[in-house]
C-alpha positions as a printed Julia matrix, in Angstrom:
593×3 Matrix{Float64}:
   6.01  -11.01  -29.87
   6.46  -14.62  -30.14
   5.13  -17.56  -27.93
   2.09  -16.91  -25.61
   0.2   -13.74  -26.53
  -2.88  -13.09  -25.15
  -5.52  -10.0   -24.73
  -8.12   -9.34  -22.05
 -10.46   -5.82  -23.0
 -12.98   -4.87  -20.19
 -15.38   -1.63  -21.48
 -17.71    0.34  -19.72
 -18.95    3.3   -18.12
 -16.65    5.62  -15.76
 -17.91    4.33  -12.49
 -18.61    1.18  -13.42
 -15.37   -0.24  -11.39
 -13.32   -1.23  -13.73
  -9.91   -0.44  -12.11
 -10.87   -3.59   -9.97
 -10.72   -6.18  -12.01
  -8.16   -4.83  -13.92
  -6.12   -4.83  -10.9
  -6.9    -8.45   -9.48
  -5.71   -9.63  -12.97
  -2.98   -7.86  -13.08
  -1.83   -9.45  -10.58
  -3.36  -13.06  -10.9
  -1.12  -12.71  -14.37
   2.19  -11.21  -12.86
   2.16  -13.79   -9.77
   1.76  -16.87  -12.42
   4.75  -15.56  -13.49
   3.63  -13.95  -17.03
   4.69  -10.77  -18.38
   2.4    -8.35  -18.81
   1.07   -4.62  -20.11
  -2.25   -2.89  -19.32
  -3.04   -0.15  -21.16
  -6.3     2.08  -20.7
  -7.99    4.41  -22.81
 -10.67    6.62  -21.11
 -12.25   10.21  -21.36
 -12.25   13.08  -18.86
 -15.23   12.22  -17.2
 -16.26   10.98  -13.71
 -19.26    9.33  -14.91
 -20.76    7.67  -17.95
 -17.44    8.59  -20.33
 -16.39    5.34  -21.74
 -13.25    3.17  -21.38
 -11.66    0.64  -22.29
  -8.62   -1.19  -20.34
  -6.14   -3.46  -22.15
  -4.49   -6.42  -20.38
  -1.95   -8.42  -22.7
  -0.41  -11.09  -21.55
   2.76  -13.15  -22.59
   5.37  -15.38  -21.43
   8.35  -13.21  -23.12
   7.88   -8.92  -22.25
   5.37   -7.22  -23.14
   5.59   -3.87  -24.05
   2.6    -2.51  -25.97
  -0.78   -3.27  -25.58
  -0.97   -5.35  -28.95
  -3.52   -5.27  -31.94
  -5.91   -7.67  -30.97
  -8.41   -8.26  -27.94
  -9.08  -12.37  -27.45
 -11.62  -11.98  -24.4
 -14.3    -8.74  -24.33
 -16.12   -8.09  -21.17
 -18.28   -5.21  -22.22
 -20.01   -4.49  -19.0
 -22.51   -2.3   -20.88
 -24.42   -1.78  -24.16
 -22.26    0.73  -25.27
 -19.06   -1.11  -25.13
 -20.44   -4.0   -26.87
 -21.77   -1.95  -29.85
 -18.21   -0.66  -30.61
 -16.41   -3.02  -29.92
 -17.85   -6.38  -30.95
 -16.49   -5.75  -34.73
 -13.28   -6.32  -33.44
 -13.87   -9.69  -32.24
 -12.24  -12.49  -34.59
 -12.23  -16.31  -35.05
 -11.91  -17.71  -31.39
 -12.26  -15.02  -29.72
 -14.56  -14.81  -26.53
 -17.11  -12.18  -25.44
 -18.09  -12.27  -22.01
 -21.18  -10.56  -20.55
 -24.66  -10.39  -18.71
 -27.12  -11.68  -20.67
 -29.91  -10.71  -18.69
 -29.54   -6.92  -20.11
 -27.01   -6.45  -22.67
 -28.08   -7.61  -26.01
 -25.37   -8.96  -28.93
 -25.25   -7.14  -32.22
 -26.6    -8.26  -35.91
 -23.38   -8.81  -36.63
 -21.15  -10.96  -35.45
 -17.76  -12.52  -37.13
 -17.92  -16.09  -37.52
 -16.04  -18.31  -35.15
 -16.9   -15.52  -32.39
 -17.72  -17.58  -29.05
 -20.42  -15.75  -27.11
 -20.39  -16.27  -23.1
 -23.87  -14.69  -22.08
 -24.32  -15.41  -18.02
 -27.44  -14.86  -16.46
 -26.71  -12.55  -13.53
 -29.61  -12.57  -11.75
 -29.66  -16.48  -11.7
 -25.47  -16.22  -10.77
 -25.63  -13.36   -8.43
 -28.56  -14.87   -6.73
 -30.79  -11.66   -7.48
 -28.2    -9.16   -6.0
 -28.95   -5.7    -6.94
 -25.06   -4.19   -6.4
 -24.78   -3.8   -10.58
 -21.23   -4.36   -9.31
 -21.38   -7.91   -8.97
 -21.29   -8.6   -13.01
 -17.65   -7.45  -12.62
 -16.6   -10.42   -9.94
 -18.95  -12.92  -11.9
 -16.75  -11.76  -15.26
 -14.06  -12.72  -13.17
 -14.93  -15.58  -12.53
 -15.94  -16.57  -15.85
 -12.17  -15.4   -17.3
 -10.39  -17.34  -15.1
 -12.47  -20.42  -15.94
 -11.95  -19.85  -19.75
  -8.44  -19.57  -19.43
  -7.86  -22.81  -17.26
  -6.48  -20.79  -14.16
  -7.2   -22.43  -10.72
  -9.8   -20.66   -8.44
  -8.26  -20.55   -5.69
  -5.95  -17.72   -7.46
  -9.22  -15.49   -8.28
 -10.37  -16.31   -4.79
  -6.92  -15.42   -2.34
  -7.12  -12.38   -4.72
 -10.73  -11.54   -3.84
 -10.22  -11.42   -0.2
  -7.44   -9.85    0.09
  -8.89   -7.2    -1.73
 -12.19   -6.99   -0.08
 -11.35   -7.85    3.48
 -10.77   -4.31    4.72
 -14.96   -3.96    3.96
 -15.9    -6.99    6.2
 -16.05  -10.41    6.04
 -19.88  -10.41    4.33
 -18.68   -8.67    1.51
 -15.96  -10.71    0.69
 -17.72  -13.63    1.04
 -20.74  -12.39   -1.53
 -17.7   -11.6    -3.91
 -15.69  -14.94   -3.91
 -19.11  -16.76   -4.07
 -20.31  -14.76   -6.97
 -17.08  -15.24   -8.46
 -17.17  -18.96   -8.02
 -20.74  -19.09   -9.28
 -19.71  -17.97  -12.36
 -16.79  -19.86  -12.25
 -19.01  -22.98  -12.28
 -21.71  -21.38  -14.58
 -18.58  -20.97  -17.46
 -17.97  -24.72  -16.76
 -21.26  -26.03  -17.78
 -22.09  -23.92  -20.02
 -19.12  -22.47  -22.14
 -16.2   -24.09  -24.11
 -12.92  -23.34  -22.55
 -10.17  -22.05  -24.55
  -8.0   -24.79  -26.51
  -4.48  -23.56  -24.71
  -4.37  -22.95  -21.06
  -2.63  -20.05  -19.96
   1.13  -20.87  -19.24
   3.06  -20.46  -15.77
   6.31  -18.44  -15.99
   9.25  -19.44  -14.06
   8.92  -17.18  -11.24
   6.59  -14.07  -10.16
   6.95  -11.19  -10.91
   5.43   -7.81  -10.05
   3.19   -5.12  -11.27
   3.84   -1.25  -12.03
   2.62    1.95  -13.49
   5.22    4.37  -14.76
   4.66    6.5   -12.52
   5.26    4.39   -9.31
   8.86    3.48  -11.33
   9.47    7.31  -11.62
   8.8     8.08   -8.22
  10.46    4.51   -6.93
  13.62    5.5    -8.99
  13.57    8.86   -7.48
  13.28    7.35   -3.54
  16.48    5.02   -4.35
  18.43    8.04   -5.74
  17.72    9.76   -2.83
  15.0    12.23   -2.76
  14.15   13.72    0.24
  11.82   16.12   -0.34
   8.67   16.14   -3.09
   6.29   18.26   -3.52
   3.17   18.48   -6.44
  -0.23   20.09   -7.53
  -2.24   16.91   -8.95
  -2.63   17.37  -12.47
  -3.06   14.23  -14.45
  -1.68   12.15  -15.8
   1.53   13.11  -13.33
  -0.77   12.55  -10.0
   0.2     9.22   -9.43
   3.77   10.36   -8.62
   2.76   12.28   -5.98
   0.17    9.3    -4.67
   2.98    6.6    -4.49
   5.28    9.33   -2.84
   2.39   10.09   -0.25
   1.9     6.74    0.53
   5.2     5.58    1.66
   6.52    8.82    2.8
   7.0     8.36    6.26
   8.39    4.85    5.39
  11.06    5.91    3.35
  11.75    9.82    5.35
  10.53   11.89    2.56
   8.86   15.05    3.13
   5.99   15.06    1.02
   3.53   18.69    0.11
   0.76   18.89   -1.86
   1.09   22.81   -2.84
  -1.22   25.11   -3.7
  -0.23   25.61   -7.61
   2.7    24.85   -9.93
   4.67   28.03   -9.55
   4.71   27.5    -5.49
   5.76   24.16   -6.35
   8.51   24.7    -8.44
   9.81   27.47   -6.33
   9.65   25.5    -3.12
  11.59   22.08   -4.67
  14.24   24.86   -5.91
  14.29   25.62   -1.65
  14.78   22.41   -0.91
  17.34   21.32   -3.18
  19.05   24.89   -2.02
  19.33   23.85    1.17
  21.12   20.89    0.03
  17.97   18.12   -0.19
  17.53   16.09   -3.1
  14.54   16.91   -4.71
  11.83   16.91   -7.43
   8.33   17.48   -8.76
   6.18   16.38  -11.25
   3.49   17.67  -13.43
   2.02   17.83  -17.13
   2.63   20.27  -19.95
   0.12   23.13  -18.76
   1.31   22.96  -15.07
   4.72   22.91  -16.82
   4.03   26.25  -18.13
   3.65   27.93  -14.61
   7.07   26.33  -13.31
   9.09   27.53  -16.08
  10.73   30.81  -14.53
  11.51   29.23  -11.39
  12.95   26.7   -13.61
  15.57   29.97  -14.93
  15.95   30.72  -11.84
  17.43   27.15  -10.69
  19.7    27.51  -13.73
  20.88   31.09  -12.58
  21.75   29.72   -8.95
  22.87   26.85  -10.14
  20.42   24.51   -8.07
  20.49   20.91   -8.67
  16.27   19.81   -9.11
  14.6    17.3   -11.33
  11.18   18.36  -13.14
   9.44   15.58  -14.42
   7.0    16.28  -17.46
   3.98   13.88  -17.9
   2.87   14.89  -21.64
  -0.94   14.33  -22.18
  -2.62   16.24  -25.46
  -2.7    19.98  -25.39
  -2.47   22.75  -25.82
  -3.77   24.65  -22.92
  -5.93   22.09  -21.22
  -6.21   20.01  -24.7
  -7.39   16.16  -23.32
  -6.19   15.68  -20.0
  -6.27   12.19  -20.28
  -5.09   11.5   -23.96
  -1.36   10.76  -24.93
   1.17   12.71  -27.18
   4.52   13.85  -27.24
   4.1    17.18  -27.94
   6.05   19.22  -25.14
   9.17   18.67  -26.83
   9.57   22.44  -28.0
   8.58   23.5   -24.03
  11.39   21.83  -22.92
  13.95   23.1   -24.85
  13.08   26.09  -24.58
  11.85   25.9   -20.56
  12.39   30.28  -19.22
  14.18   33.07  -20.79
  18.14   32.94  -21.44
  20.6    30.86  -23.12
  21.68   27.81  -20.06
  22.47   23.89  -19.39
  20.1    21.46  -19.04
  19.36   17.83  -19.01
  16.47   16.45  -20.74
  15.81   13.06  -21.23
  12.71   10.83  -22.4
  12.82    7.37  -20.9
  11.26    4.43  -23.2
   9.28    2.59  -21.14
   8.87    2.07  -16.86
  12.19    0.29  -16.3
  14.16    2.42  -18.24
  12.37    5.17  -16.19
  13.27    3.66  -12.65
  16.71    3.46  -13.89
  17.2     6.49  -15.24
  16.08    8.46  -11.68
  19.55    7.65  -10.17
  21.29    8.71  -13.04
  19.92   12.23  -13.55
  19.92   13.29   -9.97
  23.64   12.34   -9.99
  24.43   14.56  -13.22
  22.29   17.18  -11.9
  24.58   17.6    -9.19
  27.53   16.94  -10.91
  26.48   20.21  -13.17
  24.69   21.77  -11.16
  21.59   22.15  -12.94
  18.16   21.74  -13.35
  17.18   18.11  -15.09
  13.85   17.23  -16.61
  12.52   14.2   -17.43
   9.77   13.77  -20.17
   7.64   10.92  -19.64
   4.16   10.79  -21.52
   0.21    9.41  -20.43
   1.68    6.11  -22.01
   4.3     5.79  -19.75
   3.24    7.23  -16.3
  -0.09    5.64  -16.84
   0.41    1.92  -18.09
   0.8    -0.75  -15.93
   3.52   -3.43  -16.91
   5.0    -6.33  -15.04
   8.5    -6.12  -13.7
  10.96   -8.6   -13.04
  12.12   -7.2    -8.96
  15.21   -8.91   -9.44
  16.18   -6.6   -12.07
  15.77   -3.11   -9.83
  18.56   -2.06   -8.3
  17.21   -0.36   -5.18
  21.06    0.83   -3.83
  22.25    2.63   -6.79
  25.69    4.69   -6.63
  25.14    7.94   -5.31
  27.2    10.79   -6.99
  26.42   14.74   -4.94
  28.97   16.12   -6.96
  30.81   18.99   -5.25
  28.31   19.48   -2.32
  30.31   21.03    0.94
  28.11   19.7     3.94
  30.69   20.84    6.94
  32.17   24.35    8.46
  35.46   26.09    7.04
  38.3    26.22    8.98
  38.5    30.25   10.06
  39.84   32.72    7.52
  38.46   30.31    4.95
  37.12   32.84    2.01
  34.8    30.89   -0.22
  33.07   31.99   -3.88
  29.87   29.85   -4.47
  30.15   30.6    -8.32
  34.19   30.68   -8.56
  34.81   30.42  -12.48
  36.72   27.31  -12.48
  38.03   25.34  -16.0
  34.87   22.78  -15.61
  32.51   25.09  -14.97
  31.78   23.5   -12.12
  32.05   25.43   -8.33
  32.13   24.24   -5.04
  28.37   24.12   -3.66
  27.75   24.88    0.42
  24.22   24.21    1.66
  23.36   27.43    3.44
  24.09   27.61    7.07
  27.48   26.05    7.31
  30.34   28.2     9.05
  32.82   30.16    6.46
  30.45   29.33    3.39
  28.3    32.64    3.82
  27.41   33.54    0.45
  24.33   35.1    -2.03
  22.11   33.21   -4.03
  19.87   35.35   -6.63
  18.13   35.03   -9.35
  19.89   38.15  -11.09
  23.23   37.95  -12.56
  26.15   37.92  -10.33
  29.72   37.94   -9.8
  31.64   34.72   -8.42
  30.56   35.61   -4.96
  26.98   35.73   -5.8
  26.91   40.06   -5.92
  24.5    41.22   -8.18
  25.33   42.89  -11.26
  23.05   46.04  -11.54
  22.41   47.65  -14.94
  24.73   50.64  -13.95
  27.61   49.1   -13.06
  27.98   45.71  -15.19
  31.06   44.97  -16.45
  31.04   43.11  -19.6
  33.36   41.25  -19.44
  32.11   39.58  -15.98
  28.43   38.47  -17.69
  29.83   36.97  -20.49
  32.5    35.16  -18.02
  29.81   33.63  -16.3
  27.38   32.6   -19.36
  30.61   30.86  -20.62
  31.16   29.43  -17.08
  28.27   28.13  -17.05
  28.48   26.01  -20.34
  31.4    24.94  -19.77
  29.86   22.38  -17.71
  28.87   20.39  -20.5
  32.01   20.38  -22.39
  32.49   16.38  -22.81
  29.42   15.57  -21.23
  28.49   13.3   -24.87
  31.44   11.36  -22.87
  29.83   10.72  -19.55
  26.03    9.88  -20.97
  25.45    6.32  -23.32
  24.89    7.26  -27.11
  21.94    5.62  -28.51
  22.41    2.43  -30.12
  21.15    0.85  -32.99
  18.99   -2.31  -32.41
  19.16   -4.79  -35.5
  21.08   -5.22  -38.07
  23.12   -2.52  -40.08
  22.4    -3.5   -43.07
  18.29   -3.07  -42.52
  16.42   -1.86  -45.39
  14.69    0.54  -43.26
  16.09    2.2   -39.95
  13.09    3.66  -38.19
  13.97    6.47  -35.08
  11.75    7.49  -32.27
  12.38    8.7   -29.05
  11.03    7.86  -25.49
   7.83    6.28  -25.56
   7.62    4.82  -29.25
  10.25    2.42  -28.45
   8.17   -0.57  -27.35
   5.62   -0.16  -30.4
   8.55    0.09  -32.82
   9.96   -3.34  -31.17
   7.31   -5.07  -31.67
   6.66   -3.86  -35.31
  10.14   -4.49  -36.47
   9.48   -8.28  -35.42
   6.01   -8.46  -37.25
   7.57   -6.58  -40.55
  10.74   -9.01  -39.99
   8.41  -11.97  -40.48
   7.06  -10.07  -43.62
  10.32  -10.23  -45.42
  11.19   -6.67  -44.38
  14.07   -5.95  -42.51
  14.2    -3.17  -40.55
  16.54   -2.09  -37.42
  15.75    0.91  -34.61
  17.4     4.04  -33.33
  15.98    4.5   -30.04
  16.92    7.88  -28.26
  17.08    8.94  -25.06
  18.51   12.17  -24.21
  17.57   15.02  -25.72
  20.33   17.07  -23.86
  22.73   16.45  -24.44
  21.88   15.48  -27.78
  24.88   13.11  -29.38
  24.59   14.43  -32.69
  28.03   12.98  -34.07
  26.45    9.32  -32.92
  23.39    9.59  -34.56
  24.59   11.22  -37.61
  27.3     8.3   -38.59
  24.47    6.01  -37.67
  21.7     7.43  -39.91
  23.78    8.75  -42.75
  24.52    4.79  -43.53
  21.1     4.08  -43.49
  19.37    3.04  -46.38
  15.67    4.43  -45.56
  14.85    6.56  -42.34
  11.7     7.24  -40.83
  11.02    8.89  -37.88
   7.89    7.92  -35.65
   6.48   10.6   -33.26
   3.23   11.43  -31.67
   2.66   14.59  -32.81
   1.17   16.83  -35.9
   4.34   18.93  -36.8
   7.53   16.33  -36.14
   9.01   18.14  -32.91
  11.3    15.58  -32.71
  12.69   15.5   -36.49
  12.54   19.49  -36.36
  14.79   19.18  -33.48
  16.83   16.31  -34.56
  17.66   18.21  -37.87
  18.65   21.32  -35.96
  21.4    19.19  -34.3
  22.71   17.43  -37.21
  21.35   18.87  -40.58
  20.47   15.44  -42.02
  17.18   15.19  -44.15
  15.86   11.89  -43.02
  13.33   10.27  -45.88
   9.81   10.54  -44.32
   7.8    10.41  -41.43
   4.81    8.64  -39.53
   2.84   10.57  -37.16
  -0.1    10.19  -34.61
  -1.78   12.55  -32.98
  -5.38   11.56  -31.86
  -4.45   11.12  -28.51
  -4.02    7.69  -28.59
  -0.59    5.52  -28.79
   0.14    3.88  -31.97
  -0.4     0.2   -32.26
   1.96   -2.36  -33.93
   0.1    -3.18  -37.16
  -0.33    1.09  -37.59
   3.7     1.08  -37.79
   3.65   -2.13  -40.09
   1.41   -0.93  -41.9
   2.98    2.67  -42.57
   6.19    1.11  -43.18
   4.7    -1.11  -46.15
   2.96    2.36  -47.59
   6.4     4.08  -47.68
   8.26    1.49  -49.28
   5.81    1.64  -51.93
   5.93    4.96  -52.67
   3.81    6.77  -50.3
   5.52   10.12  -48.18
   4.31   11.22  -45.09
   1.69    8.35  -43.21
  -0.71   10.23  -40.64
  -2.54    7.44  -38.46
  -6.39    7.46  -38.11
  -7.73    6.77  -35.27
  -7.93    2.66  -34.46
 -11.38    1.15  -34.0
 -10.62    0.25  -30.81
  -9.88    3.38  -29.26
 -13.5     5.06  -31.15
C-alpha cells in the first residue's frame, strides 16, 4: 500500500476496555476522512486472556491489517513483554509508567512515551482511565486536533452523566498536554482525506446487505464469531420491519427461517461451522421443497468447538456437502465487507430465481474486522428479483402443481394461503403436486424426473453469475489463487513482491457454486507458476478446485494457526517457491504469540 500507512496496536487483558478506544479511533480516523482496517486477535476468555487490536490507517484502502505496528499502547506488563520486540526505528510505545516497566531490550531508534498516571489522572483509582489518557497521548503524537478526541469522548460517555464525561475528556486532555511537554511528536502529521467516511464490521455489511435485499424475517442462536449479525439485526429491527428471534438452538433456527421463507418472507440466519452442523438437514429439507433461504457460515477454527474465536477457512468440505442427497445450491465466499454487502442482494435474488437454499461463507476475518467504507458506494435500493413467487388468488377452476416439471426447472411458487394454490409441501419425495412417493408405490421413472428437474435449474447459470477475473497482468511470473477472505492479503503482497522485481497477478474467486470451471481453467492453464493460498492444513480449496477442473496447480501456501496471514508471510512464501522450495506452511507471527 502506497502513500500514508500507519499502525496503532493497543494490548491487554480481556476486561481491560479495549473495544473503547478502539472504537473512538476508529472513528476519529474514518471521519478525517482516512481509510482504515482494525483487526483483533484475542482468546476465548472473559477475563485476563490477552489481545491485541490492530488499527491501520491510510489515505488509499486498506484491506489487511499490515506487518508493522508504529504506536504500542500495552496497557499491561504482559503486552509489553511480547510485544516490544516488534517495535522498530521510530516507532512509539505508549504507556503508564507508574507500573509497567520497559524491557532489557529495546531496538534502537524506539521512542518510549512513559506517562505518569497518577500525576495525569490526578490520583484516580478507575485503572480505566490509562485508556482515555493513551488517548490522549495518540492523538497528540499524531498532530490530530483535540477537539476531535474530545466531541468523541462525550458523545460516547454522555449516556453515564455529565461527571463522567467530564473526568474522561479532562484526563484525556491531561495527557494530551503531558505528550506535549514531554514527548517528540511524530515527523508527518496524519493526513485529512477528502471526505468522511464510515466504519463497519463484516458482519453489520452482511446483515445491512441482507435488510436492503429485503429480509423480513431473521432469526439466530449466538455463536461467535456470527453473533454480531444477529446484534445489528436486533438493533434496528423495528426500524427497518424485520422480525427478529433469538431461538433456542440451531436446528429450531434453521427450521423456522425455512417457515418463513415458506410462507413467502425473505429470510436468513447465521451461524459458525459447529452450529452449521445442527442446521444441515433442515438445510435438505429446503432443497426438497424447494424453499428459497440464505445460511450464512461464519468459519472460526474447528473442529467441534476448535477456537471459537480464531480464523480459518476450513468449512469448505461442510458446505458442499451440507445434508444427504445429490441437489442445487449456491455457495459463495465474499472477499472482504463490501463485497459482502453487495453480494446480499444478489443471492437472495438467485435463490428465488432457483428456488433454493444459498449459503454464504464468510470467515472470523471478515465478520469480525472493522474497515472503513466509503457510504457513497452502498447501494441501499438494489433491484429486487422474487423470481416466480404467486402472491394473489386463482381465478376458479384454476388447477395448480407447485413442483410442475417445466424445461428450466423452475415452477411456479404460491405462498400458502392464497385461493386455487392449495398444495403439499414435504420433506419426502413427491410428485409435481407435492404427493408423496411411498416406498411401495414409487414409480421410477417419477424420482428420477424430479432429481433431473431439479438440476435443471442450473443449466446456464455460469451465464447469469460474473466469472472470476484475473487482476494483473497475464504475463505474471506467478499467478497466485485464493478464494474469499485471502483476497485483501494477496493484494497487498502482489504490490510489495511487484516492488521486488517479481511480478505476480491474482485469481480471486468467489463462487464456489456454481463453480466456472471452463473460466478458471483457460485462465490458469496459461499461467506460468500457480499457487494457491488457503487457511487451512489439507488445501480444501485446491482439493475442490481440482475436482472441477483436473488441473495440477504447482504448489501451495497454507496457514492454519488461527490467525490470518500477513503480507510479508505471502512475500515471503512466494520468494521460497521460486527458489525451489514446495509446499510453505506459515508459523505463527510474533505478533499474534
Amino acid at each position: 500500500m502506497g502513500g500514508y500507512d500507519f499502525a496503532v496496536a493497543i494490548g491487554g487483558a480481556a476486561g481491560q476496555g479495549m473495544a473503547v478506544p478502539g472504537s473512538i479511533l476508529s472513528k476519529i480516523f474514518v471521519r478525517r476522512g482516512l481509510h482504515l482496517y482494525n483487526y483483533t486477535a484475542y482468546q476465548s476468555i472473559i477475563r485476563g486472556g490477552h489481545i491485541l487490536m490492530t488499527i491501520r490507517i491510510g489515505d488509499q484502502q486498506v484491506l489487511t491489517h499490515g506487518d508493522k505496528i508504529d504506536i504500542l499502547v500495552p496497557l499491561n506488563q504482559d503486552t509489553m513483554d511480547r510485544h516490544m520486540h516488534l517495535m522498530g526505528p521510530g516507532s512509539r510505545v505508549i504507556y503508564n509508567g507508574d507500573s509497567i516497566k520497559v524491557p532489557d531490550e529495546v531496538a534502537d531508534g524506539v521512542v518510549l512515551c512513559p506517562f505518569p498516571f497518577k500525576e495525569v489522572s490526578s490520583g484516580s483509582r478507575n485503572k480505566l482511565v490509562q485508556n482515555t489518557i493513551a488517548l490522549g497521548v495518540i492523538m497528540q503524537q499524531l498532530g490530530i486536533e483535540f477537539d476531535s478526541l474530545s466531541d468523541m469522548l462525550v458523545a460516547k460517555f454522555t449516556r453515564k452523566g455529565q461527571e463522567v464525561v467530564d473526568q474522561n475528556v479532562g484526563v484525556a486532555r491531561a495527557g494530551y498536554e503531558y505528550a506535549a511537554e514531554n514527548f517528540p511528536a511524530l515527523p508527518n502529521p496524519t493526513p485529512t482525506g477528502p471526505k468522511a467516511l464510515a466504519v463497519w464490521t463484516g458482519n453489520d455489511a452482511l446483515a445491512m446487505g441482507g435488510a436492503t435485499a429485503g429480509v423480513k424475517f431473521y432469526c439466530a442462536y449466538p455463536m461467535s464469531p456470527a453473533t454480531g449479525v444477529l446484534h445489528w439485526m436486533a438493533r434496528y429491527a423495528r426500524q427497518l420491519g424485520i422480525m427478529v428471534r433469538q431461538v433456542e438452538d440451531e436446528i429450531a433456527v434453521a427450521n423456522m427461517a425455512i417457515g418463513a421463507g415458506f410462507a413467502g418472507c425473505r429470510t436468513m440466519c447465521a451461524t459458525s461451522g459447529g452450529g452449521f452442523a445442527l442446521m444441515t438437514e433442515a438445510i435438505g429439507a429446503a432443497a426438497q421443497m424447494e424453499i428459497p433461504v440464505v445460511f450464512i457460515n461464519v468459519q472460526r477454527a474447528g473442529p467441534s468447538t476448535g477456537v471459537p474465536t480464531k480464523t480459518e477457512q476450513g468449512d469448505l468440505w461442510q458446505m458442499l456437502g451440507a445434508s444427504a442427497g445429490d441437489f442445487p445450491r449456491l455457495i459463495c465466499g465474499p472477499l472482504h465487507a463490501e463485497d459482502a454487502f453487495n453480494t446480499m442482494p444478489e443471492l437472495f435474488n438467485l435463490v428465488d430465481r432457483y428456488q433454493c437454499p444459498g449459503i454464504v461463507v464468510s470467515d472470523l476475518l471478515i465478520s469480525e474486522g472493522t474497515s472503513s467504507v466509503d457510504p457513497d458506494r452502498i447501494d441501499l435500493q438494489p433491484t429486487i428479483d422474487r423470481g416466480e413467487l404467486i402472491m394473489e388468488d386463482a381465478e376458479n377452476g384454476h388447477e395448480y402443481k407447485r413442483y410442475k416439471i417445466t424445461e428450466s426447472g423452475t415452477s411456479p411458487r404460491a405462498v400458502p394461503g392464497l385461493l386455487g394454490y392449495n398444495h403439499i409441501a414435504s420433506t419426502d419425495e413427491h410428485d409435481e403436486d407435492g404427493v408423496l412417493l411411498s416406498d411401495e408405490f414409487t414409480n421410477p421413472h417419477k424420482r428420477r424426473a424430479m432429481v433431473e428437474k431439479r438440476a435443471r435449474k442450473f443449466d446456464g447459470i455460469e451465464d447469469v453469475i460474473a466469472a472470476p477475473a484475473l487482476e494483473g497482468p497475464a504475463d505474471a511470473e506467478v499467478t497466485i489463487v485464493g478464494w474469499g477472505s485471502t483476497y485483501g492479503v494477496v493484494h497487498e503482497a502482489i504490490e510489495q513482491l511487484k516492488a521486488d522485481g517479481v511480478v505476480c497477478n491474482h485469481l480471486p474467486i468467489k463462487w464456489i457454486v456454481p463453480f466456472h470451471g471452463e473460466a478458471v481453467s483457460a485462465i490458469l492453464s496459461r499461467a506460468k507458476k500457480t499457487i494457491v493460498i488457503e487457511n487451512t492444513h489439507s488445501g480444501q480449496f485446491y482439493r475442490f478446485m481440482r475436482s472441477e477442473i483436473a488441473l495440477t496447480v504447482d504448489t501451495h501456501i497454507r496457514k492454519y494457526d488461527g490467525e490470518p496471514f500477513m503480507p510479508y508471510q505471502v512475500v515471503a512464501g512466494v520468494k521460497e517457491i521460486l527458489a525451489g522450495k514446495t509446499d510453505i506452511y506459515i508459523p505463527t507471527h510474533p505478533i499474534m504469540v
